[in-house]
Predicted model as a PDB file, atoms N, CA, C, CB and O in Angstrom, pLDDT in the B-factor column:
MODEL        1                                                                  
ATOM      1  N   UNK A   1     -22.224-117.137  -0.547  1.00 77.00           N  
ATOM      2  CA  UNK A   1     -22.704-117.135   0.824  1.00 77.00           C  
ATOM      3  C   UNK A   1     -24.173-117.542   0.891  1.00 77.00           C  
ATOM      4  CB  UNK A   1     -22.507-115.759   1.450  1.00 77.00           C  
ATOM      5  O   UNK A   1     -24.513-118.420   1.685  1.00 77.00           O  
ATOM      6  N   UNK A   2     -25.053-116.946   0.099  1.00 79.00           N  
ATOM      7  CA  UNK A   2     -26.204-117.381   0.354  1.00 79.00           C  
ATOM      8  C   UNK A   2     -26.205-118.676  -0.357  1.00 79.00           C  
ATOM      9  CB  UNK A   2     -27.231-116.450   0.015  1.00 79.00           C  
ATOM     10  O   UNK A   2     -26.561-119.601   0.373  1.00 79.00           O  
ATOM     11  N   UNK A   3     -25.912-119.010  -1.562  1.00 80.00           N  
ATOM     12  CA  UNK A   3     -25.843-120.540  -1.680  1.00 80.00           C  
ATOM     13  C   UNK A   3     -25.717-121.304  -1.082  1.00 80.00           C  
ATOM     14  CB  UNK A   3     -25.288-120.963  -2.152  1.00 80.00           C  
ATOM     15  O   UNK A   3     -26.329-122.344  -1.325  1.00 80.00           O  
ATOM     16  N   UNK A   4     -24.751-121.203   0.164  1.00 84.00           N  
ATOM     17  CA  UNK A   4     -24.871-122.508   1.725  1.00 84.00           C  
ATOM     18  C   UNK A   4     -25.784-122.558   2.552  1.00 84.00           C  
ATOM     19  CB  UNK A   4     -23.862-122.449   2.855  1.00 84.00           C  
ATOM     20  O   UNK A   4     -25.992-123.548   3.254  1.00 84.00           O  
ATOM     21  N   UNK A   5     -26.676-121.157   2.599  1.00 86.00           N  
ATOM     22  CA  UNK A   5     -27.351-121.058   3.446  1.00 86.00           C  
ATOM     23  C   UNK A   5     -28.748-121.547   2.795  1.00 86.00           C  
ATOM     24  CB  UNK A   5     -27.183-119.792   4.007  1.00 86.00           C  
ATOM     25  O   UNK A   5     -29.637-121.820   3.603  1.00 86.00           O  
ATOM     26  N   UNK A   6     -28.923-121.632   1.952  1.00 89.00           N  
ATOM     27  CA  UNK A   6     -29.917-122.538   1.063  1.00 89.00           C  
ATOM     28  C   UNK A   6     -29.856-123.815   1.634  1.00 89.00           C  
ATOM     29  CB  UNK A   6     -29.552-122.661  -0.524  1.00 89.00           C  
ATOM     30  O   UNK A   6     -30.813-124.223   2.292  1.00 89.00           O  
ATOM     31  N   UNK A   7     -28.569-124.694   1.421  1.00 91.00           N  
ATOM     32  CA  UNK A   7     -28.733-125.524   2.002  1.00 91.00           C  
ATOM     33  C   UNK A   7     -28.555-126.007   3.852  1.00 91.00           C  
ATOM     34  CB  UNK A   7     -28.191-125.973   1.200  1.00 91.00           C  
ATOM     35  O   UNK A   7     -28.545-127.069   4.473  1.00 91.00           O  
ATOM     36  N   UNK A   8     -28.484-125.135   4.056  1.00 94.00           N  
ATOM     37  CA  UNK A   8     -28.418-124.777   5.727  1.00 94.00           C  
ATOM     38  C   UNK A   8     -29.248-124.553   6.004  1.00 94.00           C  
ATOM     39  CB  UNK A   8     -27.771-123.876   6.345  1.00 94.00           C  
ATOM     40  O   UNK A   8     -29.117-124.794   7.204  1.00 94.00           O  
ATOM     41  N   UNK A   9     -30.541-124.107   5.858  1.00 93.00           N  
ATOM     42  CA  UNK A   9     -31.965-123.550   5.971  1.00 93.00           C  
ATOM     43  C   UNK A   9     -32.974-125.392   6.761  1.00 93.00           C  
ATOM     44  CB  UNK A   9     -32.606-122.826   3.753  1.00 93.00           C  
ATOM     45  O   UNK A   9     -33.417-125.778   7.842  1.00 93.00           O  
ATOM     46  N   UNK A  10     -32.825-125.994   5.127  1.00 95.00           N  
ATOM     47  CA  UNK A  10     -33.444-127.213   5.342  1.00 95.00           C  
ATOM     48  C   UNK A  10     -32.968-128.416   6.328  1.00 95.00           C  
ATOM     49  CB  UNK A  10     -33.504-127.670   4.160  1.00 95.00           C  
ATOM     50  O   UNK A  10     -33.726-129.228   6.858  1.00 95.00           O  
ATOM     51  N   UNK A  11     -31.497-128.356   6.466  1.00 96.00           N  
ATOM     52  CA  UNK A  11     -31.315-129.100   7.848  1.00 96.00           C  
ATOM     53  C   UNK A  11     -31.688-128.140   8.850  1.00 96.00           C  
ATOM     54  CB  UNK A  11     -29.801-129.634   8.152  1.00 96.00           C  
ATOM     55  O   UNK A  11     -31.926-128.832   9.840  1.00 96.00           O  
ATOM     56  N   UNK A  12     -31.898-126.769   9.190  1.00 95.00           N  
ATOM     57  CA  UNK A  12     -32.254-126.438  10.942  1.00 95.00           C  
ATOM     58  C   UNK A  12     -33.615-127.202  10.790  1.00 95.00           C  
ATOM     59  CB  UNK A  12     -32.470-124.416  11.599  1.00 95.00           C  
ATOM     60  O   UNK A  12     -33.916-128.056  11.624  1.00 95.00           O  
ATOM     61  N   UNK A  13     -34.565-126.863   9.582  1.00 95.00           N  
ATOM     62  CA  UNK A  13     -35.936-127.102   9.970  1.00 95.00           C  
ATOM     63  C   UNK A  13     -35.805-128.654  10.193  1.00 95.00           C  
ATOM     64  CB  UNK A  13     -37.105-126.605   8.812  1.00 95.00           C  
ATOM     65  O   UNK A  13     -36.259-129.191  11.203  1.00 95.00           O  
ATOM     66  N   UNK A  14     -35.070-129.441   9.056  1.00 96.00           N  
ATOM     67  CA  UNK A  14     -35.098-130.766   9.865  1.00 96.00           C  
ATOM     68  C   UNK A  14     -34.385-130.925  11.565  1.00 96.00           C  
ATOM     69  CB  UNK A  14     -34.261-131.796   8.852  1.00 96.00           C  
ATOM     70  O   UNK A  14     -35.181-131.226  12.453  1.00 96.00           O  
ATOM     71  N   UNK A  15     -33.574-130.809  11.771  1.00 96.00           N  
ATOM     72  CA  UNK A  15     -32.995-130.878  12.858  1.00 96.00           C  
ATOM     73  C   UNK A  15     -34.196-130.129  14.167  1.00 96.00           C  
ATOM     74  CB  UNK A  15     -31.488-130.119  12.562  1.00 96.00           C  
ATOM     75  O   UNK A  15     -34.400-130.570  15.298  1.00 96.00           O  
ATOM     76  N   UNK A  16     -34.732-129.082  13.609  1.00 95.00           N  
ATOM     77  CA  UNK A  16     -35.697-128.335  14.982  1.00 95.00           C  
ATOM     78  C   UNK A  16     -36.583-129.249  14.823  1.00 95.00           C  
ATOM     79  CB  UNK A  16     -36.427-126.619  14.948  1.00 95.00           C  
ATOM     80  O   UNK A  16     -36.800-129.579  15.989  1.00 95.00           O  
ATOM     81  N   UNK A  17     -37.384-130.018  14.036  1.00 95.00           N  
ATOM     82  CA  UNK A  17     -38.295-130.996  13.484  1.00 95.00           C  
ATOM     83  C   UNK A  17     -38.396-132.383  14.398  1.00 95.00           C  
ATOM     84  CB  UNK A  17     -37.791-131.320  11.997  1.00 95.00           C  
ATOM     85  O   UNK A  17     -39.392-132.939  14.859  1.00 95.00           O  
ATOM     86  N   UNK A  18     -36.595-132.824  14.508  1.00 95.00           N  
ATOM     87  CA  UNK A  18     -36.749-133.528  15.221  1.00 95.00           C  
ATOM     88  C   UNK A  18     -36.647-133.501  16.842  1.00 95.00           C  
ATOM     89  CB  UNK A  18     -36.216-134.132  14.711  1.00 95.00           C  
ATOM     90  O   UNK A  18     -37.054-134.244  17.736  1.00 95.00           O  
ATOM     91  N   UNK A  19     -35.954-132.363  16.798  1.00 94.00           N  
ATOM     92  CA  UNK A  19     -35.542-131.900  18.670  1.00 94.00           C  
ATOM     93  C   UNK A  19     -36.963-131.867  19.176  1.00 94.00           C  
ATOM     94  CB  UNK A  19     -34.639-129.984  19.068  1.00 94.00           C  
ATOM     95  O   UNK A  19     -37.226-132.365  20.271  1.00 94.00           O  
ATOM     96  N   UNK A  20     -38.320-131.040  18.081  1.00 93.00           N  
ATOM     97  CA  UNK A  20     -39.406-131.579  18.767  1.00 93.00           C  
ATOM     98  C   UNK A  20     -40.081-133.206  19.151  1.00 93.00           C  
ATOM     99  CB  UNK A  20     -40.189-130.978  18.132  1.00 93.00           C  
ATOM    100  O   UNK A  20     -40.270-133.795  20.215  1.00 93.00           O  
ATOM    101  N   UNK A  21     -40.221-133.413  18.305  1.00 92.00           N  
ATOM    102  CA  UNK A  21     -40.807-135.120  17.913  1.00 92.00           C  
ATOM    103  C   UNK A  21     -40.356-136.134  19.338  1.00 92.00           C  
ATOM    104  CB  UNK A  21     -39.733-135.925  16.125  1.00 92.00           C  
ATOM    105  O   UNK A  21     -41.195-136.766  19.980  1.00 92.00           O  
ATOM    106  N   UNK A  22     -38.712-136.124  19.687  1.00 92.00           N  
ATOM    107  CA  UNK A  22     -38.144-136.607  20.326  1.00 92.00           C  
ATOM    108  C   UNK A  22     -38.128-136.315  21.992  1.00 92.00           C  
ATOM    109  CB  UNK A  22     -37.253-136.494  19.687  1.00 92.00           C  
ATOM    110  O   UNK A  22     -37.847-136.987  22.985  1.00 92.00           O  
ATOM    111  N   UNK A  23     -38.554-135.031  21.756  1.00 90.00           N  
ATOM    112  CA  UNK A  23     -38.395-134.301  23.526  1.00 90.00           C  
ATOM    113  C   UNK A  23     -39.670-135.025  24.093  1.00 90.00           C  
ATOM    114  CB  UNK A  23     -38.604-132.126  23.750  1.00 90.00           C  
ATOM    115  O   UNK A  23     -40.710-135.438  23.579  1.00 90.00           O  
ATOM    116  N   UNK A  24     -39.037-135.002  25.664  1.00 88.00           N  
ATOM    117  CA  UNK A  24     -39.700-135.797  26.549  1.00 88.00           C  
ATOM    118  C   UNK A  24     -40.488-134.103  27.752  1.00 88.00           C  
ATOM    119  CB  UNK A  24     -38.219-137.222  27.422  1.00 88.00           C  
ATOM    120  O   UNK A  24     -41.193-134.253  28.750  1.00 88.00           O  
ATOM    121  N   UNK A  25     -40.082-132.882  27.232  1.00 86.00           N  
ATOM    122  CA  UNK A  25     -40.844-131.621  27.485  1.00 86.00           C  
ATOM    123  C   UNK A  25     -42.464-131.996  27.515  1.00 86.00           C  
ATOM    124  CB  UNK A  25     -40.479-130.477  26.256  1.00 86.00           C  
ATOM    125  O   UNK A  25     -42.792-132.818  26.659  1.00 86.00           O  
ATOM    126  N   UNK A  26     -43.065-131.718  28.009  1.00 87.00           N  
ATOM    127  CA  UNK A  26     -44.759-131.585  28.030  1.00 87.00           C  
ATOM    128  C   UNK A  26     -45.082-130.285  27.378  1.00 87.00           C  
ATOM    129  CB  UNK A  26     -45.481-131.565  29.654  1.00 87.00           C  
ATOM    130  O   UNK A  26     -45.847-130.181  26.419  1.00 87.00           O  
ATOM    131  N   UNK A  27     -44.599-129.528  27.820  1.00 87.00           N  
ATOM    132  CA  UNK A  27     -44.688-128.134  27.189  1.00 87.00           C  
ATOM    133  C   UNK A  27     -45.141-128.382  25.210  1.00 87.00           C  
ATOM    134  CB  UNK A  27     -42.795-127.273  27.521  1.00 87.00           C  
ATOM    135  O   UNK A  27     -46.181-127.955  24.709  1.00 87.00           O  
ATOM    136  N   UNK A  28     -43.953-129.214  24.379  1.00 82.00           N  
ATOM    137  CA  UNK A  28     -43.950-128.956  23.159  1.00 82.00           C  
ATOM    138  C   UNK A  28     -45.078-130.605  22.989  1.00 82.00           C  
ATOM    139  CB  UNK A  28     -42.140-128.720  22.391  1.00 82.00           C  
ATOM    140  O   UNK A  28     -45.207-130.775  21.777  1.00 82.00           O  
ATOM    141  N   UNK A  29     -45.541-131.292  23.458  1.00 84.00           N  
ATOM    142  CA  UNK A  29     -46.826-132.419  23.504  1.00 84.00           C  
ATOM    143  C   UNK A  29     -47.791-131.980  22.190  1.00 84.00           C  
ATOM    144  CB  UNK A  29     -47.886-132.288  25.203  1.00 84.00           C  
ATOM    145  O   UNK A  29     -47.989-132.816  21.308  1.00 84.00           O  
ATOM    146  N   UNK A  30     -48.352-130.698  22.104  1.00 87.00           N  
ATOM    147  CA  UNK A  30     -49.054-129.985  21.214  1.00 87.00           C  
ATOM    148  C   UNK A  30     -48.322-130.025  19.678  1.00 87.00           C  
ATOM    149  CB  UNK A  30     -49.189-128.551  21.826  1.00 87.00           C  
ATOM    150  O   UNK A  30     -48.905-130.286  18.625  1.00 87.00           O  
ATOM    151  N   UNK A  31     -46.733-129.658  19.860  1.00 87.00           N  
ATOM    152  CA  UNK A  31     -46.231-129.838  18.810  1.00 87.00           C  
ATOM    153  C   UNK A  31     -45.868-130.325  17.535  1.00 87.00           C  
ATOM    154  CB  UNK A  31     -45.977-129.826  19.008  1.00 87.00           C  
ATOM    155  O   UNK A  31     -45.405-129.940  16.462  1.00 87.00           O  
ATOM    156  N   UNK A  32     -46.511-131.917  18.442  1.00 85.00           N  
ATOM    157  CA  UNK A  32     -46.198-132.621  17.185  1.00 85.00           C  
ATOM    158  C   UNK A  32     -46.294-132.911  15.849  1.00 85.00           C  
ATOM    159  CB  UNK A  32     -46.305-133.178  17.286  1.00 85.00           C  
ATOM    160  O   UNK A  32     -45.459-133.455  15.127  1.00 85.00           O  
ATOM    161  N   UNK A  33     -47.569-132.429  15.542  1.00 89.00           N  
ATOM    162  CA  UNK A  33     -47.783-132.468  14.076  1.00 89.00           C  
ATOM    163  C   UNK A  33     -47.103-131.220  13.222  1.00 89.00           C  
ATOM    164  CB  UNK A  33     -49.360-132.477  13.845  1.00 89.00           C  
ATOM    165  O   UNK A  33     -47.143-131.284  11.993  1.00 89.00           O  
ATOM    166  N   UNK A  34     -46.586-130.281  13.758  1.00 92.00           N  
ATOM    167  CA  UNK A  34     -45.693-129.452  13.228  1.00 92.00           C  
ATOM    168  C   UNK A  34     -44.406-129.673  13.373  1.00 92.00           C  
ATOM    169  CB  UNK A  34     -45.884-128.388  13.585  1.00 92.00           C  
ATOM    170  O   UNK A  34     -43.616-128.823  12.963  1.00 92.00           O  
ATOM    171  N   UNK A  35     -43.923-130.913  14.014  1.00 94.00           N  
ATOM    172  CA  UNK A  35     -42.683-131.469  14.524  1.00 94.00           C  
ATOM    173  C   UNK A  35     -42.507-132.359  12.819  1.00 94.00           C  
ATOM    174  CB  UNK A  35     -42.892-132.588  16.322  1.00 94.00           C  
ATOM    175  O   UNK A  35     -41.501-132.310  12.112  1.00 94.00           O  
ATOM    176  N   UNK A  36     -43.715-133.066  12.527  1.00 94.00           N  
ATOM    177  CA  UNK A  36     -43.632-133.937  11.346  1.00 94.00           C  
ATOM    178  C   UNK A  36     -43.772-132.891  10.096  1.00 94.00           C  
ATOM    179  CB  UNK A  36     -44.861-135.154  11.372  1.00 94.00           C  
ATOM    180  O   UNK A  36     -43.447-133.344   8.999  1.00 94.00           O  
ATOM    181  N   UNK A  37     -44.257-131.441  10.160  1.00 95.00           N  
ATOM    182  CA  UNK A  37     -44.403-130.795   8.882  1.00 95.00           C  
ATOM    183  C   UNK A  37     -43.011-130.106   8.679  1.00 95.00           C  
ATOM    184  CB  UNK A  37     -45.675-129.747   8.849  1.00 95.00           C  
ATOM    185  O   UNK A  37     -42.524-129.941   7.561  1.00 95.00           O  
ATOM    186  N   UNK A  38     -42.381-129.701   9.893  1.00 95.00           N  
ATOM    187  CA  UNK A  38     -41.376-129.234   9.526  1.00 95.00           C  
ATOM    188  C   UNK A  38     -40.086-130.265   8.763  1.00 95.00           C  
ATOM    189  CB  UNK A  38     -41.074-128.582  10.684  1.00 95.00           C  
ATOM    190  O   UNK A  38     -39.539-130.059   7.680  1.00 95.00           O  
ATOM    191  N   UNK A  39     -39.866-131.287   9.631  1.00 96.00           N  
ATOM    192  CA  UNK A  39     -39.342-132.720   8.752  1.00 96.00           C  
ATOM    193  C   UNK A  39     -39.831-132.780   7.239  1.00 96.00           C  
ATOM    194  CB  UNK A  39     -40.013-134.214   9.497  1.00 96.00           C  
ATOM    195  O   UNK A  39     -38.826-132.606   6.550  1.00 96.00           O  
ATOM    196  N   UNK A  40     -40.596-132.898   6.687  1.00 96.00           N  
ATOM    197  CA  UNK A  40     -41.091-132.963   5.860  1.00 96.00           C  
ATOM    198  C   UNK A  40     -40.801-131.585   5.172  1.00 96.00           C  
ATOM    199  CB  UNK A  40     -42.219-133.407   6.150  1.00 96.00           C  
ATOM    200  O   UNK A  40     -40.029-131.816   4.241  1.00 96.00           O  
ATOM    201  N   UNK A  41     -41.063-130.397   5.230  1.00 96.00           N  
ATOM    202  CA  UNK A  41     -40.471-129.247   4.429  1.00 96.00           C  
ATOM    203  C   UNK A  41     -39.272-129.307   4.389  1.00 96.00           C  
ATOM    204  CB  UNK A  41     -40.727-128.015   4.820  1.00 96.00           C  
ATOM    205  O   UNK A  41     -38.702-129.075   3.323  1.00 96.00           O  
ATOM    206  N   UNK A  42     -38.592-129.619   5.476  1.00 96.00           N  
ATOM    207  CA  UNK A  42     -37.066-129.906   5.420  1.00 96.00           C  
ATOM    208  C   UNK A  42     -36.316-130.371   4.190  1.00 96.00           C  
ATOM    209  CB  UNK A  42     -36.795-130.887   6.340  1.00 96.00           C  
ATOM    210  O   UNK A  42     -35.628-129.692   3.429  1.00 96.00           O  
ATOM    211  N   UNK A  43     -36.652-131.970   4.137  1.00 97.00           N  
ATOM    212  CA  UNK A  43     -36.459-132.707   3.309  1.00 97.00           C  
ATOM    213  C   UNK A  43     -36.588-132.411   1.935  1.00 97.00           C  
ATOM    214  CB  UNK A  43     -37.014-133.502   3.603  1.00 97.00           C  
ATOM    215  O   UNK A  43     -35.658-132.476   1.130  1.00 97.00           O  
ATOM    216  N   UNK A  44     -38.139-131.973   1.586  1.00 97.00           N  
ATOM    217  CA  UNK A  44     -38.435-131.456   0.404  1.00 97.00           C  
ATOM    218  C   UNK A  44     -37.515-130.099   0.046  1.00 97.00           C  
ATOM    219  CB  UNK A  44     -39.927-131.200   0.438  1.00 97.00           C  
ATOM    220  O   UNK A  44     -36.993-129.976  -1.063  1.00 97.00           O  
ATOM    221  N   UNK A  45     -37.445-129.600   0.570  1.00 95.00           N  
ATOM    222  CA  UNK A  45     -36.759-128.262   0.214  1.00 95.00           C  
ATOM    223  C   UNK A  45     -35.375-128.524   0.045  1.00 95.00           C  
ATOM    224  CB  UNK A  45     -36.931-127.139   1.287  1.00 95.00           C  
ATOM    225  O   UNK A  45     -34.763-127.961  -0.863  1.00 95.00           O  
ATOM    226  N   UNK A  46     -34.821-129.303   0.804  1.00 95.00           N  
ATOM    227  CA  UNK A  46     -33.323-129.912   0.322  1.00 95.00           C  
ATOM    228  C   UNK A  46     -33.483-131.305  -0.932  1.00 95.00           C  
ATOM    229  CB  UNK A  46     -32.441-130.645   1.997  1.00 95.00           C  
ATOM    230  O   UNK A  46     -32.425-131.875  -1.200  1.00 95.00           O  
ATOM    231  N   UNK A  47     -33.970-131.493  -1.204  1.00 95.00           N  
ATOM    232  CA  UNK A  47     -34.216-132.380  -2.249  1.00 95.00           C  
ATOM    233  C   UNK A  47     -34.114-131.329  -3.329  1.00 95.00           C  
ATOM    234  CB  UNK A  47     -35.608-133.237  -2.160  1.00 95.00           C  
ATOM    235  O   UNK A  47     -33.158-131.210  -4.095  1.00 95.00           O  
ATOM    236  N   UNK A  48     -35.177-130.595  -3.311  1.00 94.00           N  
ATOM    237  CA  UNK A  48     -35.639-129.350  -4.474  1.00 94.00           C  
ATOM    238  C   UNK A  48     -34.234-128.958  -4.712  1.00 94.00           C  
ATOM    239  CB  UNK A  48     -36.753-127.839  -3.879  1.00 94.00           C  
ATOM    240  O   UNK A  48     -33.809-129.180  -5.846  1.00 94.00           O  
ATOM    241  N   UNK A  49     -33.218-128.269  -3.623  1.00 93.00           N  
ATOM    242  CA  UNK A  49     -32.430-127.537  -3.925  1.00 93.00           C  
ATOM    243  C   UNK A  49     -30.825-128.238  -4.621  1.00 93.00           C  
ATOM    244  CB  UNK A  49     -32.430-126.780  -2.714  1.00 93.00           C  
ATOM    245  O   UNK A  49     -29.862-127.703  -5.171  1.00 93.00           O  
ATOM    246  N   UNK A  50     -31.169-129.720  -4.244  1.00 92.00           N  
ATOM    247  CA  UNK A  50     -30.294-130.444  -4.922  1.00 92.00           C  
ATOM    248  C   UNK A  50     -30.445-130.913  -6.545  1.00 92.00           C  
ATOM    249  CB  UNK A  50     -30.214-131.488  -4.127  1.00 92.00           C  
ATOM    250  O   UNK A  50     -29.658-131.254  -7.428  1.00 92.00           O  
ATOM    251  N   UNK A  51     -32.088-130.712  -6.412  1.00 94.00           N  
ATOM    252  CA  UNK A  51     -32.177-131.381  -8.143  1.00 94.00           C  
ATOM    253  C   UNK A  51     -31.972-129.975  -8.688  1.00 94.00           C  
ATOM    254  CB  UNK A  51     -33.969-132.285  -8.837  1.00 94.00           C  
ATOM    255  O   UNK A  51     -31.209-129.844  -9.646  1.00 94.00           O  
ATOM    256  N   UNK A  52     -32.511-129.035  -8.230  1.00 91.00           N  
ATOM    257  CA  UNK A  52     -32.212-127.372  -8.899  1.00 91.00           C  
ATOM    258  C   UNK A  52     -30.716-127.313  -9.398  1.00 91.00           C  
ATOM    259  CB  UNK A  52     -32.390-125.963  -7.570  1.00 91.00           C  
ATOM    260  O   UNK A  52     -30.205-126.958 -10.460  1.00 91.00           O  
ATOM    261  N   UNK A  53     -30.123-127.899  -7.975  1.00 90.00           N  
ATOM    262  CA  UNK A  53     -28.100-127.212  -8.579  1.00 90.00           C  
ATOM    263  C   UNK A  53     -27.962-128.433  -9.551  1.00 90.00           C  
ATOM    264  CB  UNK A  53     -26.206-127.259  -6.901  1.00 90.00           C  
ATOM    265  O   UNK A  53     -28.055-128.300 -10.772  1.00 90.00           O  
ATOM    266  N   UNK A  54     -27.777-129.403  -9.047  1.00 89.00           N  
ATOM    267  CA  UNK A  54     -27.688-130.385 -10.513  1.00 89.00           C  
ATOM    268  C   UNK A  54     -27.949-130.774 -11.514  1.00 89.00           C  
ATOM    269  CB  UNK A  54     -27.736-131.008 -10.634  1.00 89.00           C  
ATOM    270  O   UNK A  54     -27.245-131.668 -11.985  1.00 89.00           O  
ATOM    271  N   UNK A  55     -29.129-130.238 -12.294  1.00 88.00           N  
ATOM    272  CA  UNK A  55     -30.341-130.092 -13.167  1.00 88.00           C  
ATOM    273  C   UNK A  55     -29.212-129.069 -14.177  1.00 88.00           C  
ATOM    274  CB  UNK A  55     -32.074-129.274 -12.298  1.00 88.00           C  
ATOM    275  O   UNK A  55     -28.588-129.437 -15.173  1.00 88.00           O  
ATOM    276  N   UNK A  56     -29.216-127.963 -13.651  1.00 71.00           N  
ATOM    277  CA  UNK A  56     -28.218-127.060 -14.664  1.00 71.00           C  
ATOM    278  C   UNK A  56     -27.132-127.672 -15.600  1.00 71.00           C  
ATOM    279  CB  UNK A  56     -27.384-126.119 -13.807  1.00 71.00           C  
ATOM    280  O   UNK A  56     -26.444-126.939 -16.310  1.00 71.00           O  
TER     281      UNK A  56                                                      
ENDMDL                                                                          
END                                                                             
């Protein structure tokens, strides 16, 4: 169970990453550079967790 959620973790942050970046909201305008860090942890952290399981 927690093994999926490992990899379930790094797509929300990508996926919330981009729902910011993309919204036409004024409200989240401020957001953006945490719109690109979260993308970016995303990615990395699912990368990490793929060379981790396959590495073994």
């Amino acid at each position: 169970m927690i093994h999926y959620l490992q990899y379930i973790l790094p797509i929300v942050f990508i996926v919330l990453g981009l729902v910011i970046k993309y919204s036409k909201d004024p409200r989240w305008d401020s957001s953006r550079k945490m719109a690109n860090i979260l993308i970016i942890l995303g990615i990395l952290t699912l990368l990490g967790r793929i060379f981790i399981d396959y590495s073994e």
